[in-house]
Each structure stands twice: as C-alpha cells, then as structure tokens.
VMD Tcl script that draws the C-alpha trace (Angstrom):
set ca {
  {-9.52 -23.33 37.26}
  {-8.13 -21.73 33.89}
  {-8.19 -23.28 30.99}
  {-5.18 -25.14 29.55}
  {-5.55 -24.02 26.08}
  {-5.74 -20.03 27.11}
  {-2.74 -17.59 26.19}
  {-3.06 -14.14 27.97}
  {-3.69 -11.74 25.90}
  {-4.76 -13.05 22.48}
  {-7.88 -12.18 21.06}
  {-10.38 -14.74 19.79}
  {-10.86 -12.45 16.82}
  {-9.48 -11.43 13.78}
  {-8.41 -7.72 13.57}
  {-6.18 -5.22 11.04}
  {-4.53 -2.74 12.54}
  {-4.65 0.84 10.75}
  {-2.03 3.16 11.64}
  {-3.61 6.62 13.46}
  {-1.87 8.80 10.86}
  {-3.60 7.24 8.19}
  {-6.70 8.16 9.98}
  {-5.95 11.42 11.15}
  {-5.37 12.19 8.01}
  {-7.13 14.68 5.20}
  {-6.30 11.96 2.46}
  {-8.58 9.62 4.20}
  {-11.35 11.78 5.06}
  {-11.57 13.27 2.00}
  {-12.02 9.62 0.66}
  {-15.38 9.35 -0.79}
  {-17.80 6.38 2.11}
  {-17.34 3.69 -0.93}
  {-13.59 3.98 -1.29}
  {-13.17 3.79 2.63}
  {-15.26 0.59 2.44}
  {-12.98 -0.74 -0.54}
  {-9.99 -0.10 1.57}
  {-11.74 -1.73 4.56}
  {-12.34 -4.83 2.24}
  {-9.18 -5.05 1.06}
  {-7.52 -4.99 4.40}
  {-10.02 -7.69 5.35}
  {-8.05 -9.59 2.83}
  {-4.66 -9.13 4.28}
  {-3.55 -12.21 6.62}
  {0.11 -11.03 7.33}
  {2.19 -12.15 4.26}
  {0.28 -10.80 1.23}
  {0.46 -7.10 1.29}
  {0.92 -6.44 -2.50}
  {-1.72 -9.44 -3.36}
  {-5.15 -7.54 -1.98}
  {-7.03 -8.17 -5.16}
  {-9.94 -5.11 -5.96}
  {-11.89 -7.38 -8.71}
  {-15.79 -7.31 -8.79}
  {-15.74 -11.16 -8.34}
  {-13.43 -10.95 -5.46}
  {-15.75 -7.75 -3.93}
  {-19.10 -9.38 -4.35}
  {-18.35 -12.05 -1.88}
  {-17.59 -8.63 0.57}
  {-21.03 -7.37 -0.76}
  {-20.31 -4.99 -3.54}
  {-23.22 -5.24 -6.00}
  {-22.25 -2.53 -8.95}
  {-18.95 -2.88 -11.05}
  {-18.95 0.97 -11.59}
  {-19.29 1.74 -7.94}
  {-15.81 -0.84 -7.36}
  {-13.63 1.06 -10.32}
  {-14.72 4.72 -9.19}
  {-13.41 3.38 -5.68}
  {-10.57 1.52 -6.73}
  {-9.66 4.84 -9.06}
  {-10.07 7.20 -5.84}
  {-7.70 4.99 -3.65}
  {-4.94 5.04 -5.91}
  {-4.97 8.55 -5.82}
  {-4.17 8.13 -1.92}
  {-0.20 7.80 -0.61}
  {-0.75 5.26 1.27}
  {-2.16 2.73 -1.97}
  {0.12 1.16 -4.15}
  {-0.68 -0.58 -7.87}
  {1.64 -3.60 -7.35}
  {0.10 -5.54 -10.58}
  {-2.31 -4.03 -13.67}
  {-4.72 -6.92 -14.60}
  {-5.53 -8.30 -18.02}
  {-8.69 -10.16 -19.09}
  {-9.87 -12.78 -18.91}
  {-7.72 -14.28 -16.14}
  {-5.50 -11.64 -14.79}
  {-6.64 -9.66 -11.33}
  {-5.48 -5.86 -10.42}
  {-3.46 -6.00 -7.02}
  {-3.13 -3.32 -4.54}
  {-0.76 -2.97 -1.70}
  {-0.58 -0.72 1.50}
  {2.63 1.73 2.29}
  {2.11 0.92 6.09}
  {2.71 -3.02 6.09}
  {5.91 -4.42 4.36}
  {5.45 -5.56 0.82}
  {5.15 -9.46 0.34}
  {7.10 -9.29 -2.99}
  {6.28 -11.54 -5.82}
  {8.10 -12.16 -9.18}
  {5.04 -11.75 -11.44}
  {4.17 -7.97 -9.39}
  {4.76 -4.91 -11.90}
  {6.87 -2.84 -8.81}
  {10.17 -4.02 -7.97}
  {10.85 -5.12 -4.27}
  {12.94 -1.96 -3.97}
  {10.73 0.40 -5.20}
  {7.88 0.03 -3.19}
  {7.11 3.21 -1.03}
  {7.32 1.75 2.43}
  {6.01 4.66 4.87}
  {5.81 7.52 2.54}
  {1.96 8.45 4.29}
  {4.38 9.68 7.10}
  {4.97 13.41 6.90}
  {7.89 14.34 9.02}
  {6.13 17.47 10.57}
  {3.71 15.32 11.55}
  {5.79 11.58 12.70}
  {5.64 10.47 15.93}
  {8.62 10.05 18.10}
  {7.89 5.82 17.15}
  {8.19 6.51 13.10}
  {11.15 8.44 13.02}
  {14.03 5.97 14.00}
  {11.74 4.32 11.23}
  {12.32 6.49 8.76}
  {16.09 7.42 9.38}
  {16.56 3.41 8.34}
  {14.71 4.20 5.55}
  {16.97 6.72 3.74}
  {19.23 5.62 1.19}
  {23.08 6.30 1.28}
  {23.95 9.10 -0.91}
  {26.94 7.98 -3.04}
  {30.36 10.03 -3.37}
  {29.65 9.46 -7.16}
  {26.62 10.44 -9.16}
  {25.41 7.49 -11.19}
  {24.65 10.35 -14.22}
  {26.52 12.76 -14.90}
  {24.54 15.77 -13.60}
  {26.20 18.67 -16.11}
  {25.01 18.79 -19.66}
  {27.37 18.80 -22.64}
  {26.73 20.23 -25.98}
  {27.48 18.36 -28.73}
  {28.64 20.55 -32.23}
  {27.63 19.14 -35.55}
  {30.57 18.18 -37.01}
  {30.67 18.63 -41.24}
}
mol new
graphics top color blue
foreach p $ca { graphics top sphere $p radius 0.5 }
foreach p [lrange $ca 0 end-1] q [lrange $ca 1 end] { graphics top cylinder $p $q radius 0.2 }
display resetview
C-alpha cells in the first residue's frame, strides 16, 4: 500500500541545477578547484528567490568549510572574471556583505543591490554558435526593441570659439 504523503516524482533531497553550457564550458574549466568550490557554495546558498543575495564573506564560507580568508578573495576575484557571475552589491565594513548573483537563474532584485533590475545580464554565458535549440526562443525574448529614434544623437558637431 503507498503511502499517503508520497508525490511521484519529488526528490527527498535538495539539489541546484547547473546549466550543461556552463559546464561544457572553457570559462569553467579553466576555473582554478577553489573557485569551482566557491561557486558550488554559493549555489548551495540559493533556495529559489535570492539569486543576487549569495553572500561570498569568510564568516558566511567558514560554516561551508573555508578556513583561509586569502584563499576566499583569490576565489571570489577569479569568479567575477567568469560571464556567468555577477557583483550585484560591493560590501563595506564592518556590517556590509559582498553579493554575487548567477546569469542563468533570474535575478531576485532588491532596492539596496548596486545593479539595476534591468541591467542584470540574464543569459549572456549563452553563445549563439553554441545555444541549444531550448535557449534560443530564450534569447529572441531577450533582445531589446531597437527604437526609430536614437536616444543620442550619434553625429558629432563642432563647436567654433566664438570672440
């Protein structure tokens, strides 16, 4: 007799899923073992509505087992070098934390965030040589409009000195 409680197919587990291009790619396997294990961390610390709040600090990391502050920054440093790792907040002692944020989940905007809501980079890992037939209906959402009007004007105009 089944039990009355069970739902087929969910997992009595917690689990992140990592998009394959991310994987696949020669960003993240030219990511140095500790940076992979900060980005595993942080996505540890993502629970579905806080993408743009995964906080790198030491204190935050030594409860996932990081022991040396300069092993965290050179990490933290090498994964923002990455497309698919996004500065959402700079920190300020005493009280203040870093957040990070990844391009493949939607960012979980917050006034007090440093990056707009609008100018987060949603998908830009995704190279269009390389999308799959899923990412790019995906990505045709994504582009803007172009306007019938430049917002600048786009010529330059010299300007005489007048005496």
């Amino acid at each position: 007799m089944a039990r009355k409680n069970y739902q087929k197919g969910q997992l009595p587990f917690d689990f992140v899923a990592v998009p394959k291009d991310i994987l696949r790619s020669s960003e993240w396997h030219a990511l140095a073992p500790s940076a992979m294990r900060l980005a595993f961390d942080l996505m540890a610390q993502y629970s579905g509505k806080n993408n743009g709040r995964l906080c790198p600090s030491f204190e935050a990391m030594q409860r996932c087992g990081w022991r040396s502050e300069t092993t965290l920054i050179k990490a933290k440093r090498e994964l923002l070098e990455c497309s698919f790792v996004v500065h959402t907040r700079r920190g300020h002692r005493p009280h203040t934390a870093d957040w990070l944020a990844f391009t493949w989940w939607k960012l979980d905007w917050e006034q007090s965030m440093d990056i707009g809501p609008r100018g987060f980079p949603y998908l830009n890992f995704v190279r269009l040589e390389v999308a799959t037939a899923k990412t790019i209906p995906v990505l045709q959402k994504l582009e803007l409009p172009t306007s019938k009007q430049p917002s600048r004007p786009t010529e330059t105009v010299a300007l005489r000195a007048v005496r």
